[in-house]
Backbone as ProteinMPNN parsed JSONL, in Angstrom:
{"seq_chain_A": "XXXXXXXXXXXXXXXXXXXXXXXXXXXXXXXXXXXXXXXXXXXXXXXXXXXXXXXXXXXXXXXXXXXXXXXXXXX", "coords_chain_A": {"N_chain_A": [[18.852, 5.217, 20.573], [16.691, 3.686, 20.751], [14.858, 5.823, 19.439], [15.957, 6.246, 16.531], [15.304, 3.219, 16.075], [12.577, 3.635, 15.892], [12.027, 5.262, 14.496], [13.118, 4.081, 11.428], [11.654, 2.083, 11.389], [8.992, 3.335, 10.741], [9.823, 4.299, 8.516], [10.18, 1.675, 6.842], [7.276, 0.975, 6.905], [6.4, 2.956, 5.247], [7.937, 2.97, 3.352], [6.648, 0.581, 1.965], [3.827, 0.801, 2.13], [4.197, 3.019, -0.412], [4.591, 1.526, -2.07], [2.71, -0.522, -2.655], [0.624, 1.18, -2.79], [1.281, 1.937, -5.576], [1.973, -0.177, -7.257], [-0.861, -1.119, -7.374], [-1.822, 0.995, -8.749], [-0.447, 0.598, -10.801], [-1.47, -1.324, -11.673], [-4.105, -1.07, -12.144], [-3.62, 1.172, -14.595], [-3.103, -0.896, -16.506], [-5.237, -2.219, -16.856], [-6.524, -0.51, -17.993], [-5.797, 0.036, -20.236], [-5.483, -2.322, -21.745], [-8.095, -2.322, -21.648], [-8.772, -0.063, -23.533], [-6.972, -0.941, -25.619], [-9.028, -3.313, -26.615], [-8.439, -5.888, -25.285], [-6.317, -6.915, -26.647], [-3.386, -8.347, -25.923], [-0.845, -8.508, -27.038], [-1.047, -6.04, -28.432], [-0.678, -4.163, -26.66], [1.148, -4.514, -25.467], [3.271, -3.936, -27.181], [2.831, -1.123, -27.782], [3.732, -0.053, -26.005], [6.606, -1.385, -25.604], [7.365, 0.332, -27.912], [7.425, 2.672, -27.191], [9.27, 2.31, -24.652], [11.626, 2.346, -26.397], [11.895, 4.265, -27.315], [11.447, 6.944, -25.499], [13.432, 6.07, -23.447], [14.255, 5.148, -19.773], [12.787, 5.696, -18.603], [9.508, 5.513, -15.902], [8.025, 2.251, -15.739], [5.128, 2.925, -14.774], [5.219, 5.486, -15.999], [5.31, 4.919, -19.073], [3.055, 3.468, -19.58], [1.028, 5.559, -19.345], [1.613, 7.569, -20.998], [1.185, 5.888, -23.229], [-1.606, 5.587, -23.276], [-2.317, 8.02, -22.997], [-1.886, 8.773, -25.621], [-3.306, 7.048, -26.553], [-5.808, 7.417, -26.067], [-6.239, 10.266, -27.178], [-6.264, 9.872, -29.944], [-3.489, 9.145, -31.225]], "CA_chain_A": [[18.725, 3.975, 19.848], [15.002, 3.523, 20.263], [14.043, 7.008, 18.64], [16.373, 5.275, 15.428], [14.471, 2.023, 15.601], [11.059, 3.95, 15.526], [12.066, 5.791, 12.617], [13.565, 2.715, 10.405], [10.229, 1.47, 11.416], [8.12, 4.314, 10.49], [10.547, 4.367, 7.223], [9.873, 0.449, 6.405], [6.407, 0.87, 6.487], [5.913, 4.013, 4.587], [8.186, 2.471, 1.618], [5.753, -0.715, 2.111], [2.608, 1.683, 1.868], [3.937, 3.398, -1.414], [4.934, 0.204, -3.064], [1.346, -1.571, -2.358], [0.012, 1.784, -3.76], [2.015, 2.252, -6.771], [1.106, -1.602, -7.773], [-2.199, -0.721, -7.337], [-1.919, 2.239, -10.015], [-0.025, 0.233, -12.479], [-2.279, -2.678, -12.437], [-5.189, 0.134, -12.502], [-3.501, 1.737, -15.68], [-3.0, -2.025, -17.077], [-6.629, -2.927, -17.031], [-7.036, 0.215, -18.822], [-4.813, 0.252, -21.382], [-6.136, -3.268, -22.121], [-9.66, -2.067, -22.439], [-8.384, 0.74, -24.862], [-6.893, -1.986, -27.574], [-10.02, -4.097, -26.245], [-8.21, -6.841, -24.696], [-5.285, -7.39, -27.548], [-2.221, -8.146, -25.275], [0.013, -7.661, -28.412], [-1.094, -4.413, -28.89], [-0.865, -3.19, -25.566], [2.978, -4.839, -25.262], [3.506, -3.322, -28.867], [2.834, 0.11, -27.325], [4.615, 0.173, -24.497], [7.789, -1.208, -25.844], [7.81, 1.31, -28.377], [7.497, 4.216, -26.081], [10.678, 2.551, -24.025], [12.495, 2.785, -27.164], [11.56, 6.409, -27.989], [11.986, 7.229, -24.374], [14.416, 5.078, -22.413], [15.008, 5.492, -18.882], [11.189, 6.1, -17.847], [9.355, 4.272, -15.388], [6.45, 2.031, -16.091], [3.817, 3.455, -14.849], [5.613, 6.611, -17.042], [5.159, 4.34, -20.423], [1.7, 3.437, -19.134], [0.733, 6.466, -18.889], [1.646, 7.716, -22.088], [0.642, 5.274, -24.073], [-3.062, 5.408, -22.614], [-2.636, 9.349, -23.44], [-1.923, 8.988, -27.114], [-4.786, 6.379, -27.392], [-7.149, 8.388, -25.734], [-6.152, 11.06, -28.454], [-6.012, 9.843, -31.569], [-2.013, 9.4, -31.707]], "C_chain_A": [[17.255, 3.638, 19.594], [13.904, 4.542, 19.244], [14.451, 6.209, 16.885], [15.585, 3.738, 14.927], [13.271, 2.358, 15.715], [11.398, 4.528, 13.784], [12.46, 5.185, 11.771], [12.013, 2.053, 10.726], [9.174, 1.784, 10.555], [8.966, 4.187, 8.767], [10.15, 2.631, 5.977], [8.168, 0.837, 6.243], [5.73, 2.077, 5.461], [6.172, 3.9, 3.437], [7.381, 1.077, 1.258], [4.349, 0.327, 1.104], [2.556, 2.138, 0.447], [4.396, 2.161, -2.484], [3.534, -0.129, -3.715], [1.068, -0.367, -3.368], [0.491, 1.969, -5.337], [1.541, 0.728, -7.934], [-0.061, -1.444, -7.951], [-2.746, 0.226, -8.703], [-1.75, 1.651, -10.756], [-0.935, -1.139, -12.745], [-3.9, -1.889, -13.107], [-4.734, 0.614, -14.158], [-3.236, 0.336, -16.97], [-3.912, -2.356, -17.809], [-7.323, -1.859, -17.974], [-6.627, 0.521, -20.066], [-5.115, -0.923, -22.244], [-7.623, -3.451, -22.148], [-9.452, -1.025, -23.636], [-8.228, -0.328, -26.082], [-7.809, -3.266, -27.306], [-9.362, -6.262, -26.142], [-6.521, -7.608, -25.307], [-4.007, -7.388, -26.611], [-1.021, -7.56, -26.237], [0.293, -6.43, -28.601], [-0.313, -3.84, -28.11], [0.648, -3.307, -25.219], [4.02, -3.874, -26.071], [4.023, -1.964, -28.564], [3.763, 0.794, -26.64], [5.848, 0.009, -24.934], [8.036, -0.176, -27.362], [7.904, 2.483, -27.832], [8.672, 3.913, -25.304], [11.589, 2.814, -24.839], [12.65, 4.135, -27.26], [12.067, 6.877, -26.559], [12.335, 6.423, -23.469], [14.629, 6.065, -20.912], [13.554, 5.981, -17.895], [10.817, 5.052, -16.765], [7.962, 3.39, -15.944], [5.403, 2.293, -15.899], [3.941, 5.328, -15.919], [4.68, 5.596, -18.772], [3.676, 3.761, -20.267], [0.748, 4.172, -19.697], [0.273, 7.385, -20.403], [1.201, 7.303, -23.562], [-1.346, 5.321, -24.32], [-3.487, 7.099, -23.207], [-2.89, 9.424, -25.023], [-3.45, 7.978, -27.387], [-5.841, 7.039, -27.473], [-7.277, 9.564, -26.939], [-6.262, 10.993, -29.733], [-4.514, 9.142, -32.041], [-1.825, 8.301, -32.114]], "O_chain_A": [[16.743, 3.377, 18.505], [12.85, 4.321, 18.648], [13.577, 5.734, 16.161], [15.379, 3.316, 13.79], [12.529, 1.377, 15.663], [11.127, 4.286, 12.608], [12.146, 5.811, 10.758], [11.462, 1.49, 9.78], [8.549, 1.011, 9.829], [8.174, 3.903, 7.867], [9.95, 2.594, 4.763], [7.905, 0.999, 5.051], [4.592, 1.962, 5.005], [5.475, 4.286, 2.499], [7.605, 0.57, 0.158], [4.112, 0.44, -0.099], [1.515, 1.972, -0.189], [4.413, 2.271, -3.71], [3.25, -0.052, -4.91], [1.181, -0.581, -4.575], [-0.393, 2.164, -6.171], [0.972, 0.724, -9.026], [-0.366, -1.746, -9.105], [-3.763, 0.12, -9.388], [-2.538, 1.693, -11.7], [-1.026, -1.789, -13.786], [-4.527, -2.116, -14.141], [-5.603, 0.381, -14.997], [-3.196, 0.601, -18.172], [-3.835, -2.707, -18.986], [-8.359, -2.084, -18.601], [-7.213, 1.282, -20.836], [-5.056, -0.727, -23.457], [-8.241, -4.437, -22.55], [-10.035, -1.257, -24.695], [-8.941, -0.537, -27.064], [-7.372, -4.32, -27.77], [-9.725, -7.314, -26.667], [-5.816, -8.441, -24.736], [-3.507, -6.267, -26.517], [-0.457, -6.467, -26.169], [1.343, -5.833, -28.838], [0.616, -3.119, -28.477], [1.294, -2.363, -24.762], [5.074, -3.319, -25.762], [5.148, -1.556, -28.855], [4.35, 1.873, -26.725], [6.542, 1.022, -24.838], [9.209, -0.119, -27.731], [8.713, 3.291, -28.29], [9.363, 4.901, -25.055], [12.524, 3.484, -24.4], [13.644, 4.861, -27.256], [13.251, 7.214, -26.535], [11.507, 6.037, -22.643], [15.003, 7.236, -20.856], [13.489, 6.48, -16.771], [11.446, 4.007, -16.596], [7.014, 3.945, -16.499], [4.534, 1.997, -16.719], [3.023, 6.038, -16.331], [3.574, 5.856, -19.245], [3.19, 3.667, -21.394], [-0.181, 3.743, -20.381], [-0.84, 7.738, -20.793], [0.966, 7.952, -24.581], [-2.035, 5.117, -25.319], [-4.574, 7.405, -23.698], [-3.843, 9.984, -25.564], [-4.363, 8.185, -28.187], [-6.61, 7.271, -28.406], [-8.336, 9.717, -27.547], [-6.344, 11.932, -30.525], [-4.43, 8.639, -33.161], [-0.74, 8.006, -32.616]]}, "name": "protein", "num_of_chains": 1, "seq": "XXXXXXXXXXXXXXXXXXXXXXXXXXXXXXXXXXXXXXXXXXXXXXXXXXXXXXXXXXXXXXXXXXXXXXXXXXX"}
């Protein structure tokens, strides 16, 4: 019973840990995606929900991600 309540322990804080980090990324890829269309929230909304249309079922830091790629490119 105690080996079980270390490891639900060890399990709570490890899905804690990648949460915090994962927030961390997408506010990171936020701030960048909103220096790309230099601050235009519009744009940057614009973007994004057209990329969930085109590809549904992604996650956000996926549509992020993507969007930030094509800018960087040209697309």
């Amino acid at each position: 019973m105690l080996i079980q309540n270390r490891q639900s322990l060890w399990n709570q804080i490890i899905n804690r840990c990648q949460s915090w980090l994962n927030n961390g990324s997408k506010i990171r890829l936020e701030q960048e995606l909103l220096t790309l269309v230099h601050g235009n929230t519009a744009t940057a909304n614009r973007l994004v929900n057209g990329e969930k249309r085109r590809h549904p079922n992604q996650t956000q830091q996926w549509y992020l991600e993507k969007v930030i790629y094509d800018l960087q490119r040209g697309r």
